[in-house]
N, C-alpha and C positions, 0 to 999 in steps of 0.2 A: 556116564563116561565123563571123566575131566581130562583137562590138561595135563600131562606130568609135571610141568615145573609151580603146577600149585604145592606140589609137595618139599621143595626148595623154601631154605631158611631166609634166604635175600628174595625170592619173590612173596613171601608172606610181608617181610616187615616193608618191602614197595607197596604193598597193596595195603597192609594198615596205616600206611603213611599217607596216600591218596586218600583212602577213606576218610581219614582224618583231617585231611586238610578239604574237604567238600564240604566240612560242616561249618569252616572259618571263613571261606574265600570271598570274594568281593564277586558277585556273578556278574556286575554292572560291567565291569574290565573283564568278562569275556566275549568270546568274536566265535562263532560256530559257522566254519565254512561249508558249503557244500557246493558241488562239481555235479553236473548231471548230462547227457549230449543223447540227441537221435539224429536219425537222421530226417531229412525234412521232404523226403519224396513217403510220407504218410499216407499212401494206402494200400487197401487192401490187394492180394496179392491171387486171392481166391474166390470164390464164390459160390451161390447154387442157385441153377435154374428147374423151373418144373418139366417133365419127362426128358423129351432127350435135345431140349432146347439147348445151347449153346449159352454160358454166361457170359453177357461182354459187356464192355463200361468203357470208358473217358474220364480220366481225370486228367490234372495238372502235374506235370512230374516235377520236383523240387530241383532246382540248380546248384543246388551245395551241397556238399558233400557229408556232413555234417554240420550241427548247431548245438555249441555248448553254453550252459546258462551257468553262472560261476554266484554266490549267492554269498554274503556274509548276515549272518542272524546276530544282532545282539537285542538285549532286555526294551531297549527304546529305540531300536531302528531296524529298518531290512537294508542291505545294501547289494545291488545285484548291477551285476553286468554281463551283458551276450556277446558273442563274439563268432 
């Protein structure tokens, strides 16, 4: 199964344009971002104990509500900041 607008005459010549131009481009001048977030109360939420024992634990529950890591990738560097 594909997309339908691979069958479009303007998204063919976009995409042999892009092809084309990955084989010229300077990959040094590019920056590949990526976003990623949990939240930071990380554990488990279940468990198993043997016969009819009760499973219980103690952890540390996390104070925020979420934790996003924000990340730039290029050819000679990482750049990352959390927030």
């Amino acid at each position: 199964m594909f997309a339908s607008e691979q069958q479009r005459v303007d998204a063919a010549t976009a995409r042999q344009q892009w092809q084309a131009w990955q084989k010229i481009c300077d990959v040094s001048k590019l920056v590949f971002l990526d976003e990623t977030s949990t939240s930071t109360d990380m554990i488990r939420r279940d468990g198993r104990a043997l016969g009819d024992a009760r499973c219980a634990d103690t952890a540390q529950a996390g104070h925020w509500q979420a934790l996003t890591f924000i990340a730039g990738l290029r050819t000679d560097q990482l750049r990352h900041r959390g927030a």
